[in-house]
N, C-alpha and C positions, 0 to 999 in steps of 0.2 A: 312708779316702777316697783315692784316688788322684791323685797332681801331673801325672799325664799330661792336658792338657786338648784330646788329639786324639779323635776318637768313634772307639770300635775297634767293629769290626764282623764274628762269626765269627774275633775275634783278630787282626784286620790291619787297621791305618790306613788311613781311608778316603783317596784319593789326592786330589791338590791340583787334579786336574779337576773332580771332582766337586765338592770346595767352591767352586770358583772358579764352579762352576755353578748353584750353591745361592746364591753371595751374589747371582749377579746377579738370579737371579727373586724372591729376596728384595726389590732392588731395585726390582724391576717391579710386585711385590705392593701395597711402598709405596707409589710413585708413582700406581699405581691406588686405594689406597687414600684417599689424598691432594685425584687427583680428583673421587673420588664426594664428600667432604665440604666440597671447595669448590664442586659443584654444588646439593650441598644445603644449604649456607649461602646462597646467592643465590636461592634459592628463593623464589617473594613469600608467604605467609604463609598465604594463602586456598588455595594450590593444594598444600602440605604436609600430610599426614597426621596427626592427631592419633596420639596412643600405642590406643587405645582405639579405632578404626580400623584400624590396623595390626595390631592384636592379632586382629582380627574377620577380616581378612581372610588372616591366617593360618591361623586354624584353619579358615578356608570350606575355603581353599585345599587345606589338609592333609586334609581331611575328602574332597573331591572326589577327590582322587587315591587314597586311599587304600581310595576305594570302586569306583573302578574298577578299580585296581591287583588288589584283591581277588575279584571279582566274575571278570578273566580269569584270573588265576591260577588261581583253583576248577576253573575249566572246562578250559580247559588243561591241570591236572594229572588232571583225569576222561575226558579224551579221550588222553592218554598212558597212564594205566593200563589202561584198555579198548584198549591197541591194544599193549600188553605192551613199553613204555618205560622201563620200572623206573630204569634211570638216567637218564636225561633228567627223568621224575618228583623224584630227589632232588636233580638240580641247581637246577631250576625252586623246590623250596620250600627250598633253603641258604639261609639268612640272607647276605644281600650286600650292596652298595648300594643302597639304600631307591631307590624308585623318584622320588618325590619328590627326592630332594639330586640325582640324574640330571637328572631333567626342570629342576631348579633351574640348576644350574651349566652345562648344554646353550644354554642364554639364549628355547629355547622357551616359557615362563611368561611372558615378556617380551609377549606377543604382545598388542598393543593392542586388539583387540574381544575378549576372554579378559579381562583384567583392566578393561576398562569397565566389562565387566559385574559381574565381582565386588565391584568398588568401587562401585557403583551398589545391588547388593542388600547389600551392608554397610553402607552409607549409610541405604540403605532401613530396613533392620530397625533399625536405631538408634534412628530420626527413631520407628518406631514404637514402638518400648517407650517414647522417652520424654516423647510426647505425653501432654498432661495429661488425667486420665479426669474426662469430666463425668458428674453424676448425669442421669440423667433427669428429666424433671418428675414424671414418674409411675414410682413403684421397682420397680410390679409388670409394668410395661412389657418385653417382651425387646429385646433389641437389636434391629439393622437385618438382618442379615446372617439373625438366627433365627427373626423372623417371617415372611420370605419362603420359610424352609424349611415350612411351613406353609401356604404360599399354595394356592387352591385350581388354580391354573394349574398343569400336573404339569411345565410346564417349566419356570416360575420355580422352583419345588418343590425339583427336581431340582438347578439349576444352583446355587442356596444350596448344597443338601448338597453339591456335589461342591466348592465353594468349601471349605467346613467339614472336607472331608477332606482336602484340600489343604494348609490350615492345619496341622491335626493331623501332616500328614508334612512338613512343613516346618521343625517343631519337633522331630520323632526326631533324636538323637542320632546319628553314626557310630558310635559303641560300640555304640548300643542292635542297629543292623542296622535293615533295611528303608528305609534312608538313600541318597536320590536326588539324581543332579547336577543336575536341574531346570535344565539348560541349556540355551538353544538348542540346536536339533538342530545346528546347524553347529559349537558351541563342543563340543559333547557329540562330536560324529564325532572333530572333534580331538583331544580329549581320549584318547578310545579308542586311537586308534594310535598317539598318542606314548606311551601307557602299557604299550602291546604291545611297542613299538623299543624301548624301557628294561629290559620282562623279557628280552628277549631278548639284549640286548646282556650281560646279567649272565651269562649262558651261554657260553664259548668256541668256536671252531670252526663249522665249516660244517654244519650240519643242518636238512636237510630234513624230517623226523618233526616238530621243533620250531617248527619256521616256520611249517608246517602247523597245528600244534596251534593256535598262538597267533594266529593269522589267523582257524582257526574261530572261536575262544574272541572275538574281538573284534566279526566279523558277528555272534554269535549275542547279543552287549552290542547290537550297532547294530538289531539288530530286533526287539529285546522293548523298545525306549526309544521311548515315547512323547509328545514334545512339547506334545500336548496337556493331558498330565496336572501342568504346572507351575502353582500356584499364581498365577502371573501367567495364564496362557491361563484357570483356570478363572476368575478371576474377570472379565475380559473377557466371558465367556461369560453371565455373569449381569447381569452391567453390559445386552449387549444384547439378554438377556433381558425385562427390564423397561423398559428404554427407556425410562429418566425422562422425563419430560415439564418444558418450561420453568417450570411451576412448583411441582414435584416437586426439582427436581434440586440446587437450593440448599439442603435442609433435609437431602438422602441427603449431601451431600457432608458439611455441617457432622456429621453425625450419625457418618457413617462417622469421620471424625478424633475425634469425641468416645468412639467404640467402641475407638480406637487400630486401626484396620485401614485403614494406611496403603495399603497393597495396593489396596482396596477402593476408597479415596478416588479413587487413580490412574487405576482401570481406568474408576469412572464418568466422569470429566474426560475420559480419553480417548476414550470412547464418544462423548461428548456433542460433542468436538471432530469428531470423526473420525480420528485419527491414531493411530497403531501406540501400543501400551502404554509402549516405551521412551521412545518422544519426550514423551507425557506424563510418564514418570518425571525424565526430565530435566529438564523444568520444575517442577516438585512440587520437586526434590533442591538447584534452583542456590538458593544464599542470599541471592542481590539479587533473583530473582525478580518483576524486573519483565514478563516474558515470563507468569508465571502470573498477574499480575493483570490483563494485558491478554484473558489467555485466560476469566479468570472475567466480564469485563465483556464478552466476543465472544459467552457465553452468558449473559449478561443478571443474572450476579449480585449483585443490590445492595447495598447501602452496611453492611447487617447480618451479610449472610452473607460478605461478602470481610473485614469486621472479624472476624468470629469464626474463619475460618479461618488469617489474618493471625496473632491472635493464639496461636493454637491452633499453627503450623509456629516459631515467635520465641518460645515457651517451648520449645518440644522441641529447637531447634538453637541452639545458642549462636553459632553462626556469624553467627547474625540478629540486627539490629540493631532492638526493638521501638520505642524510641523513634521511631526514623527511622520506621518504619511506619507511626506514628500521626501523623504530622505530613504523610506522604503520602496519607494514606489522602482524605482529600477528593478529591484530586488525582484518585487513582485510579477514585471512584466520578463524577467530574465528565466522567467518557471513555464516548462512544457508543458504545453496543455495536457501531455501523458500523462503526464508524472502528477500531473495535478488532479485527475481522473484517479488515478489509483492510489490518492490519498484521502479522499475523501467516498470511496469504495464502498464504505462501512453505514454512509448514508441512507444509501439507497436498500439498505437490507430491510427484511421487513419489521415496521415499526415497533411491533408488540416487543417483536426478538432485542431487538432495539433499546427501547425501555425494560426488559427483563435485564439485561446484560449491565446498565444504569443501576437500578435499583439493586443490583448486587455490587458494587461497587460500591454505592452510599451507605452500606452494610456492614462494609470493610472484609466484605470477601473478596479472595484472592485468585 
């Protein structure tokens, strides 16, 4: 073992700029270090991430990237080969900086409608798996979701199945392949080109073949991606396919939470309210949840079907406080559905206006 305690490097002592420059980002690493866990100490408790959360939304996360990342590289390196790039082709597939620790430490992931939404469908799926499964009354009964696959209507018919296929790719694996961002198109577009600037950056020098390549490679991701095919749009789709009726829509809803197809539950609320998929997600996701139980009394659901739901969202989220529920719950069914309509009025306005009126607000205008 040697007493020299200088780092020799090529045989020669690294020089005392360079340490003097390493202690100070040393320095700065701490201090940032230090930051972030004094920010996340003062954090209030409800708006902190379980482990089990953050677990979920890393692998969405890693999953997302690494499916697009994949999807333009392929194309990329088949549009460089057909155009006789042989080196450009082996630099594009050298093992480098994952595109992912790129896009991570760049602070674009940061991007606040990007991670709503991921935190919102990892919330989502959570609440779903661990909703409690009721029996039916009758065992030889199918569910909700698969006797409308069966309906003789060939649109309800339809929009069950394409629900059910939805499902099924929602559950593939990134390993497995045929694994989709199911993002909005505008989170999806994003996604695309910071994943393009990332291969590309991994590349050195000015090149145009390459730029080229990978710009194709990312229109041709932007225009085989279909929006309509995410699991949230199909089931909307069915939701206003059948068109519950007020006294249809209390028994699909309870039913749909007792199927655990949280998705399902969401999309008929929101049909039934009128308002976009997310803002009903929103309210379905918050744990006080006073906003959904005005929205279940705006569509007239009574005193049976907001307990059973109540009870149904305060086993699956521990966030939920069930006692407190039961002790509201008169409260809640004691509220005109008028009166409950014209407090949640402000919903239905249009979104943009919506989040304009929000982001003036977190502003601290007045």
């Amino acid at each position: 073992m040697s007493d020299n305690p200088v780092d020799m490097r090529d045989g020669s002592a690294v020089g005392a700029r360079e340490l003097l420059a390493r202690a100070a980002a040393a320095e700065l690493r701490a201090y940032r270090g230090l930051m972030v866990a004094v920010e996340d100490f003062f954090l209030p408790e409800e708006a902190r991430l379980d482990e089990h959360s953050r677990a979920g939304l890393a692998a969405l996360l890693r999953g997302l990237v690494e499916t697009v990342e994949g999807e333009i590289r392929e194309h990329a390196v088949r549009l460089l080969t057909g155009r006789g790039e042989a080196e450009l082709v082996g630099a594009l597939i050298e093992p480098g900086t994952a595109v992912l620790a790129r896009l991570w430490s760049s602070g674009l992931l940061r991007d606040g409608d990007l991670m709503a939404e991921l935190i919102a469908r990892v919330r989502q799926e959570m609440l779903g798996t661990a909703l409690p499964m009721s029996a039916p009354d009758d065992p030889e009964r199918p569910s909700l979701i698969n006797r409308f696959v069966q309906h003789p209507d060939r649109v309800v018919a339809a929009s069950a199945m394409a629900v059910l296929i939805a499902e099924s790719r929602r559950r593939t694996s990134p390993e497995v392949g045929q694994f989709q961002t199911e993002l909005p198109a505008e989170l999806h577009h994003k996604l695309v080109w910071w994943t393009a600037a990332a291969l590309r950056e991994g590349v050195e020098g000015i090149n145009e073949a390459l730029d080229r390549a990978l710009c194709d490679a990312a229109q041709r991701s932007l225009a085989a991606y279909d929006e309509g095919d995410r699991l949230e749009a199909a089931a909307m789709r069915f939701a206003a396919a059948i068109d519950a009726q007020p006294g249809e829509l209390s028994g699909m809803l309870v039913e749909s939470l007792g199927d655990r197809r949280v998705v399902l539950f969401i999309a008929l609320l929101a049909h039934a309210m009128g308002v976009p998929y997310a803002l009903a997600r929103d309210l379905v996701l918050d744990p006080a949840a006073e906003r959904l139980w005005l929205a279940l009394r705006a569509l007239e659901i009574g005193r049976e079907g907001v307990a059973q739901i109540g009870y149904a969202l305060s086993e699956a989220d521990p966030r939920r406080d069930l006692e407190k529920f039961a002790d509201t719950l008169d409260t809640i069914a004691a509220i005109a559905p008028a009166e409950a309509r014209n407090a949640l009025a402000p919903l239905r306005l249009d979104p943009d206006y919506r989040a304009a009126r929000i982001a003036l607000q977190r502003g601290g205008a007045k």
